[in-house]
C-alpha positions in Angstrom: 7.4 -11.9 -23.3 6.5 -8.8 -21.0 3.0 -8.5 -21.8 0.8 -11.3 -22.1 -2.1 -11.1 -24.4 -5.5 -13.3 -25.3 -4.9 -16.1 -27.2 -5.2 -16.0 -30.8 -5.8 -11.9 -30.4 -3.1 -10.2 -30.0 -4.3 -7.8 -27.9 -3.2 -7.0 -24.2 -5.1 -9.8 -21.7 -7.7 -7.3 -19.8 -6.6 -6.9 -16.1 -10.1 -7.5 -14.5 -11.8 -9.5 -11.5 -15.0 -9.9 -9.8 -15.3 -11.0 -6.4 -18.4 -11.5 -4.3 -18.9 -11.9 -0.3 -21.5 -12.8 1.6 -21.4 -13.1 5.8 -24.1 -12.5 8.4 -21.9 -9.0 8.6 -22.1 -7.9 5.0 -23.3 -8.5 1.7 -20.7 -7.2 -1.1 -20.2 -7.5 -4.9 -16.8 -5.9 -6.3 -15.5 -5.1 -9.3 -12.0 -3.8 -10.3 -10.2 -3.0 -13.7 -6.7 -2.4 -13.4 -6.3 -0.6 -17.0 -9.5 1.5 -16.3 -10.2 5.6 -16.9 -11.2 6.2 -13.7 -14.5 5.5 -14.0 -16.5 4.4 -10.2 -20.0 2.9 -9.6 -20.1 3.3 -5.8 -23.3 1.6 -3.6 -22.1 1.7 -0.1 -23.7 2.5 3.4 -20.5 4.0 4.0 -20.5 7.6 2.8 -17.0 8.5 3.5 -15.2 5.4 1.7 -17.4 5.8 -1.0 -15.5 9.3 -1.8 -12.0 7.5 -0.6 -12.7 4.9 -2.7 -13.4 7.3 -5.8 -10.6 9.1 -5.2 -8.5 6.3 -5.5 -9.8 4.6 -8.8 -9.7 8.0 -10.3 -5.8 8.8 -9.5 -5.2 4.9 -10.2 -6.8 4.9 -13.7 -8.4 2.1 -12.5 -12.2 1.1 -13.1 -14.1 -0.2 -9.6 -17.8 -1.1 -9.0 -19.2 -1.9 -5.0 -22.4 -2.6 -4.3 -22.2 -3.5 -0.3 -24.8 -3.5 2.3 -23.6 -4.1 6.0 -24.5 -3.9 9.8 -24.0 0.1 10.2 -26.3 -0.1 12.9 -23.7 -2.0 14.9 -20.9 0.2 13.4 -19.3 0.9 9.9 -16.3 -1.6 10.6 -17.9 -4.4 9.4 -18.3 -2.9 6.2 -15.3 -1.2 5.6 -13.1 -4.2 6.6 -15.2 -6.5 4.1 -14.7 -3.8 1.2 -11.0 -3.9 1.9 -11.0 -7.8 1.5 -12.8 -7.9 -1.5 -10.8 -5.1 -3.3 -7.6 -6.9 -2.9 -9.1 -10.2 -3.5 -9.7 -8.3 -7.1 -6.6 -6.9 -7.2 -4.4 -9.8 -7.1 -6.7 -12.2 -9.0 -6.8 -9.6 -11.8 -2.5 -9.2 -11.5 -2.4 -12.7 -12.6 1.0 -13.8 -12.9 2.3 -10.3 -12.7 4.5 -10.8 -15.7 5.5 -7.7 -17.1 4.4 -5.2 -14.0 6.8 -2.4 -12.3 6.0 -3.7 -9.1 7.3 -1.5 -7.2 5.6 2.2 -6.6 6.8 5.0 -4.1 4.3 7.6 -4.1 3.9 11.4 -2.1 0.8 13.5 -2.6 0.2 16.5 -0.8 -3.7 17.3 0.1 -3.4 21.4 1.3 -1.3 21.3 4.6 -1.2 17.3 4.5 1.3 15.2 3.0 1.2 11.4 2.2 3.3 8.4 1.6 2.6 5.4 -0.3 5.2 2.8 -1.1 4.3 -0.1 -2.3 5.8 -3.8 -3.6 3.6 -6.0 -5.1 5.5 -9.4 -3.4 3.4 -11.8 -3.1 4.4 -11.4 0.5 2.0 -9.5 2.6 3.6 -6.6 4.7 1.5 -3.7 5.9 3.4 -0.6 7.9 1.4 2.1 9.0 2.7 5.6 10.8 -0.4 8.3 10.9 -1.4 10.1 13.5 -4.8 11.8 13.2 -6.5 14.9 14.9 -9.6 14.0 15.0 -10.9 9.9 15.6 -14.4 11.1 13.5 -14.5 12.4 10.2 -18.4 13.0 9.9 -20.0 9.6 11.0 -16.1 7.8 9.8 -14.1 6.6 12.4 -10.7 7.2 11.4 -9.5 3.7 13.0 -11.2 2.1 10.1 -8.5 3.4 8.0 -5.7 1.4 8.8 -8.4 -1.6 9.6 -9.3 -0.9 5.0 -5.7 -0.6 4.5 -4.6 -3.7 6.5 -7.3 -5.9 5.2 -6.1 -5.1 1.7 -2.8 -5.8 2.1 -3.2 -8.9 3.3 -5.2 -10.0 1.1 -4.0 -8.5 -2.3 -0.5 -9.8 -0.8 1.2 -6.8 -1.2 3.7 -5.2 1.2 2.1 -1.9 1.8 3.8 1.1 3.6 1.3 3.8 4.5 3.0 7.4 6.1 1.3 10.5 6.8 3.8 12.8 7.5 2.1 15.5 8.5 -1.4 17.6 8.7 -3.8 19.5 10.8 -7.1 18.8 8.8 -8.2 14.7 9.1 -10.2 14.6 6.2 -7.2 16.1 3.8 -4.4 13.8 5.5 -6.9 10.7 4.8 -7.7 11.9 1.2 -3.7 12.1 0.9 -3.3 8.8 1.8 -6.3 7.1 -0.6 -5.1 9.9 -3.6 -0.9 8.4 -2.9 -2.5 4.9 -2.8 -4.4 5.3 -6.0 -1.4 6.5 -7.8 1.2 4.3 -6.5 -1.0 1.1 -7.3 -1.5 2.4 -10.8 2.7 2.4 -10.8 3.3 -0.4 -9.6 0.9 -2.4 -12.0 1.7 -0.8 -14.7 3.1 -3.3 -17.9 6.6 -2.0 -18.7 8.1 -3.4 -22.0 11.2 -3.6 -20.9 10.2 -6.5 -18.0 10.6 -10.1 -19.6 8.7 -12.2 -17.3 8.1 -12.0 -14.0 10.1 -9.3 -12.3 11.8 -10.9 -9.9 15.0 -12.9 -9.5 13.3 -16.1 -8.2 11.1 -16.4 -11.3 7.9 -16.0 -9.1 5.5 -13.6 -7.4 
């Protein structure tokens, strides 16, 4: 079957996970639903990824909670690279087996004057391409380095193959919303459960 369900229910198995993370660094506790209404309970020292992160569970349909306290008096790195673990520690534990997903996503969104690519496999192989080129290094108190260090970490470990391209922009802050708005939406894609998938969609039997 496509769509596995609880035992004895009927009903669709419920696409969640919790993960928690604890280091001299940082101190986080993440939650992320997969088949969510967009709904975000954001506690971060990082202002800045607490709006790219909202903006991406709301274009996702997805349902997140971070509560994370770091070292921002060293730097927001820290941080940001933790919450980027833990989200795709959620991801894939919530994916399961991946029976019955599209797993594959390809994704523009224009923000104004910027435009953004997200394509996306979900491979169980972890790949992550990146081609932006940013006007500004500081969006506010963000440094805009920590975006492909979020993105990265992600990747790796939701273990995705994850292709991130801004093609173009003037305005920093719109080409990074781009990016977190084509993410959002090309993970909700890619995840989705399509009917027609028996099993795991791919030719190996595995993800």
């Amino acid at each position: 079957m496509g769509i596995e369900t609880e035992a004895g229910t009927g009903k669709a198995a419920v696409r969640s996970a919790s993960v928690a993370r604890k280091t001299n660094e940082t101190d986080i506790t993440l939650s992320f639903g997969v088949d969510g209404t967009g709904i975000t309970d954001l506690t971060t020292d990082v202002p800045f990824l607490n709006h790219m992160l909202d903006l991406l569970t709301k274009h996702g349909q997805f349902d997140l909670q971070v509560n994370a306290r770091g070292d921002i008096e060293i730097d927001d790195h820290h941080t940001v690279e933790d919450i980027g673990i833990c989200l795709g520690q959620a991801l894939r534990e919530a994916l399961g087996d991946k029976r019955g997903i599209k797993r594959y996503a390809s994704v523009f969104v224009p923000m104004d004057e910027a435009l953004a690519q997200v394509v996306i496999d979900i491979s169980n192989r972890p790949h992550f391409e990146y081609r932006a080129e940013y006007p500004s290094q500081q969006v506010g108190s963000f440094t805009t380095e920590l975006v492909q260090e979020f993105l990265w970490k992600f990747a790796l470990e939701a273990r995705i193959t994850l292709h991130v391209i801004v093609h173009y922009g003037q305005n920093t802050h719109h080409m990074i919303e781009a990016v977190f708005k084509a993410l959002g939406r090309a993970l909700d894609e890619a995840t989705v459960i399509d009917p027609r998938v028996q099993g795991v969609p791919s030719t190996k039997g595995v993800l």
